[in-house]
N, C-alpha and C positions, 0 to 999 in steps of 0.2 A: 255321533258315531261312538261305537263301544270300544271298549280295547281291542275286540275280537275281530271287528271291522276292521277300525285300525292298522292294524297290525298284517289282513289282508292286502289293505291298500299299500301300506308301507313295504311291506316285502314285492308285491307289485312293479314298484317303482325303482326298486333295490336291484328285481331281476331283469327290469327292460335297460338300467345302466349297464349291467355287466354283461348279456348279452350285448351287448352294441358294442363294446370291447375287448368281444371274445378273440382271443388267436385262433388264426385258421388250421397251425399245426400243432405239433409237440412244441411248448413252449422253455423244455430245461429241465434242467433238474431230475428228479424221479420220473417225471411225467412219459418219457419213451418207453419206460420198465415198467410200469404201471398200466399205461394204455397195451403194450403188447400183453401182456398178461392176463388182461381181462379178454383181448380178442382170442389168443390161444385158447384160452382157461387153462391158462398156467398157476405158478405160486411164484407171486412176488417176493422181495427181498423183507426177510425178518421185520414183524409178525408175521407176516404172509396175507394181510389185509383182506381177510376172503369178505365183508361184507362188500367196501369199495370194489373188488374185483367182481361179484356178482353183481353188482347195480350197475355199474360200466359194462358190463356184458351186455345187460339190458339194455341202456344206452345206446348201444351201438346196433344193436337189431331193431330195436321199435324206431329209435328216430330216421324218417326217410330222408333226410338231406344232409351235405356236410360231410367230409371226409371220417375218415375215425377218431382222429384226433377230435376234430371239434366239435364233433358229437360227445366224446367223455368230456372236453370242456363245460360243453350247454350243463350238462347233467350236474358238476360242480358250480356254476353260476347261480342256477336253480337251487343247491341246495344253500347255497351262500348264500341267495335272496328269504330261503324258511329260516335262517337262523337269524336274520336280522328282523325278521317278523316277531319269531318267540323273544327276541330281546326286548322290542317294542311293548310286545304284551305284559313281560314280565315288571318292565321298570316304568309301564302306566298302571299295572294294580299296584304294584311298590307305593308309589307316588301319589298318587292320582291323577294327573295331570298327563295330555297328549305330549305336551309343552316338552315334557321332560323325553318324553319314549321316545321322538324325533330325537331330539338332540343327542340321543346316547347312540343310538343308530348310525347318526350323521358324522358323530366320532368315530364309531367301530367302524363299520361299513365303508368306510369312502379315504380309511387310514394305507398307509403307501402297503402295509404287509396281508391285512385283510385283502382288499382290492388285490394284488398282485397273487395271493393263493385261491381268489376265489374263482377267478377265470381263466385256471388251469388246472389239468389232473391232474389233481392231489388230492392227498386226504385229507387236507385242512379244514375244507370248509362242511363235508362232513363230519370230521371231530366238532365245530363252533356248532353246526344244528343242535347234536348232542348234548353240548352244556349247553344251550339255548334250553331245549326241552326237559332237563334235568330242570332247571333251575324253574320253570313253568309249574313244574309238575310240583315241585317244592314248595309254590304259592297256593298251589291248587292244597296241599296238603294242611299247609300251614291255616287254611281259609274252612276246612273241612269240619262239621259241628257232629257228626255223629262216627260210630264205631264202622257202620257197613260202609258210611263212607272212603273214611278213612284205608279201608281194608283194598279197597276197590284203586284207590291212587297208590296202596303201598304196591301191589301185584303188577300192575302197569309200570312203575316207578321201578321196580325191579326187573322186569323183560328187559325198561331199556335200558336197566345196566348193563346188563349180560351183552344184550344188542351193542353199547357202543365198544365194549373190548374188542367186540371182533374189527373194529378199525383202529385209530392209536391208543398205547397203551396210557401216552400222561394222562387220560381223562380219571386213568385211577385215583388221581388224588381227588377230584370231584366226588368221584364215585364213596370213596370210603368216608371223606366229608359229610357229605350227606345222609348216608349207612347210618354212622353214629347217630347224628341230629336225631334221625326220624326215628332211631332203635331208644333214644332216650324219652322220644314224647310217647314213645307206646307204651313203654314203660311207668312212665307217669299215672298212663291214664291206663295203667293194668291189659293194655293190649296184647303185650305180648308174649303169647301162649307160645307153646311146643307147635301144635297144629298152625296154627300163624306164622311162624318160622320154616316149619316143612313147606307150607305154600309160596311164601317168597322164596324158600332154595331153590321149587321145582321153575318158579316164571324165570327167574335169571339165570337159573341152567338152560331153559327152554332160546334164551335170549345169544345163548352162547353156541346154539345149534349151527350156523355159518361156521365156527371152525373142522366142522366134520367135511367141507369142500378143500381141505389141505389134503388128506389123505385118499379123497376119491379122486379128486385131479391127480395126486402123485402116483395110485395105482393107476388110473387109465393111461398115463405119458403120452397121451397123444399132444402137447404143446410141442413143438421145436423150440423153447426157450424157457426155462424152468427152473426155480431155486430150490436144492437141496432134494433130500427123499423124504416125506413123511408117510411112509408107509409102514415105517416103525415104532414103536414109545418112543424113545431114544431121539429117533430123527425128529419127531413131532415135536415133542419138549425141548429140542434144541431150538426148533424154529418158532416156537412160540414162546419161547424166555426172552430169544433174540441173544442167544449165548455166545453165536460169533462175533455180533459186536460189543457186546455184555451189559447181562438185564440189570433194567431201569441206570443205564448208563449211555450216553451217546457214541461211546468208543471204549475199546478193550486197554486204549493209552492211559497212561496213569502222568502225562508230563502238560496236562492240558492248566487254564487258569486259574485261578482258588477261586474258592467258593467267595471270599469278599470281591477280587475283580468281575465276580458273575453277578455279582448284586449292583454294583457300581457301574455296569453296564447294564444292566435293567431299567436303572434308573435311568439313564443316561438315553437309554434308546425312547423311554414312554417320553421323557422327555421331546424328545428331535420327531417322536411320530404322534404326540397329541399336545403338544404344548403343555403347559406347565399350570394352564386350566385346568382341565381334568384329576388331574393327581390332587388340585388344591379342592374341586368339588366334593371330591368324595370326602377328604378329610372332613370338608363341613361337617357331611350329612353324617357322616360317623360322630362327631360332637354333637350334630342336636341331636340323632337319636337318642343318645348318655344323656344328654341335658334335659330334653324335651319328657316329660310321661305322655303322650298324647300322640306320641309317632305311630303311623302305620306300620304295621309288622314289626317290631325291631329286631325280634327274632332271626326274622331273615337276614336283613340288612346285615345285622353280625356272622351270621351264617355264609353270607357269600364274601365278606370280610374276612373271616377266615381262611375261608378256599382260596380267594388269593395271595393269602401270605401263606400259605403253606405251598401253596403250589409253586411259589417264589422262590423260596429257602430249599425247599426240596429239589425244585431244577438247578439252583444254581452248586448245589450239593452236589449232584450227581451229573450235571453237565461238562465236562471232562476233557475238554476243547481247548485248542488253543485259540484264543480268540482277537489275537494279534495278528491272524494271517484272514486276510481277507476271504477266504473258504471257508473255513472253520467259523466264523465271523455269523454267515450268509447262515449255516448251518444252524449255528446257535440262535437267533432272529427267529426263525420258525418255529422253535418252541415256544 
């Protein structure tokens, strides 16, 4: 069986667990303001999340059984089962090996904070699709031997940038990770033209079109439950900075943990939710890639090595929480 298979089968398997563990209602959290939002076709709370909120619309029309609630649920199980597919795929072309895609799966997927966002409305488990498919897309590029190709994964590779802003914004740090990488190898290999750049602004503009449903839901008002006005600049841009609770910050509080107790419980949490396995595998693989000349891709392997220290140092920078109180705690866990 091929990765592609694979990775079918595996997400498969991923979706008939968490379907079997779906809640039948709102299970907390954002999930009440979320699910009302997509049945009004409202605007949810900063960014205003308009892809999740059109996909859960749909959800909630097309599937014919199941209350509202756990019909937005199904729709996050499902997409929590494709993300752990594209993981599959990504870390058997990495690797080689099924051996490994299982087992990286078996961590992510079946971990107490995965599992617990994936079978509830939220936007978690479509953000994880997102880097799932970013990072696919980045194997595919990485693997790509001529120009038309290459051209053809950047265009796509940019929609779904654009595509994933319009749900959470941390994936920006993926997003601009990536940016770089791939603006350096076109570089390299003299791809990147003026004409080449106009075409990737238009696809990940193109990808950004879901936030034009902030402004047509805020003129029609027909929700009975609705945040803010975006029928203006002003209102728009407030609500897509996220200024009332303040951008690329998790709160407008300035008395929240430092940035070292947010590192120290990073660690402290991978620790308590993948054992102390994981954290020690990857170090390997990051030493033989260094060590080895004969690694597959190392490119990558440092490539998504990076995106997670940066995306590390960057949350725990801007994570702004006090995270001694068991809410704020709960809060900070989610990122």
């Amino acid at each position: 069986m091929g990765a592609l298979g694979g990775a079918g089968a595996v997400g498969a398997a991923v979706a008939a667990l968490y379907v079997a563990c779906l809640p039948p209602s709102a299970p907390g959290g954002d999930s009440g303001e979320l699910i009302t939002a997509a049945y009004e076709l409202g605007v949810a709370h900063p960014p205003g999340y308009p892809l999740f909120t059109i996909l859960a619309k749909l959800a909630i029309e097309l599937l014919p059984f199941g209350s509202v609630a756990c019909r937005v649920n199904l729709l996050c199980a499902l997409l929590g089962a494709v993300a752990s597919s594209l993981l599959f795929y990504t870390v058997v072309r990495l690797s080689g090996t099924h051996a490994a895609g299982i087992f990286a799966v078996g961590m992510f997927s079946f971990s107490r904070l995965t599992w617990q966002w994936s079978i509830a409305a939220e936007v978690f488990s479509l953000n994880n699709l997102f880097v799932g498919l970013l990072m696919a897309l980045s194997v595919h590029f990485e693997d790509a031997t001529t120009a038309k190709e290459r051209s053809k994964i950047c265009k796509a590779g940019a929609f779904c940038c654009g595509l994933s802003l319009c749900n959470q914004h941390t994936i920006v740090i993926y997003v601009l990770c990536i940016v770089i990488w791939v603006f350096s190898r076109l570089w390299r290999e003299r791809e990147l033209t003026l004409g080449h750049m106009l075409e990737l602004t238009f696809c990940f503009l193109a990808g950004c079109l879901p936030y034009l449903y902030l402004p047509a839901s805020s003129y029609l008002n027909k929700a009975r439950w609705t945040w803010g006005d975006q029928t203006t600049v002003k209102g728009f841009v407030t609500h897509l900075l996220r200024e009332e609770y303040g951008t690329f910050a998790l709160a407008k509080s300035e008395n929240g943990s430092s940035m070292t107790d947010m590192l120290l419980f990073q660690v402290t949490h991978t620790k308590a939710e993948l054992s102390l396995l994981v954290p020690a595998l990857a170090i390997a693989a990051l030493l033989f890639s260094l060590t080895r000349q004969k690694v597959e891709k190392p490119q990558l392997v440092w490539l998504f090595s990076w995106i997670l220290l940066t995306y590390s140092f960057f949350f725990a920078w801007r994570a702004n929480l006090d995270i001694s109180k068991p809410l704020f705690k709960g809060v900070s866990e989610k990122g």
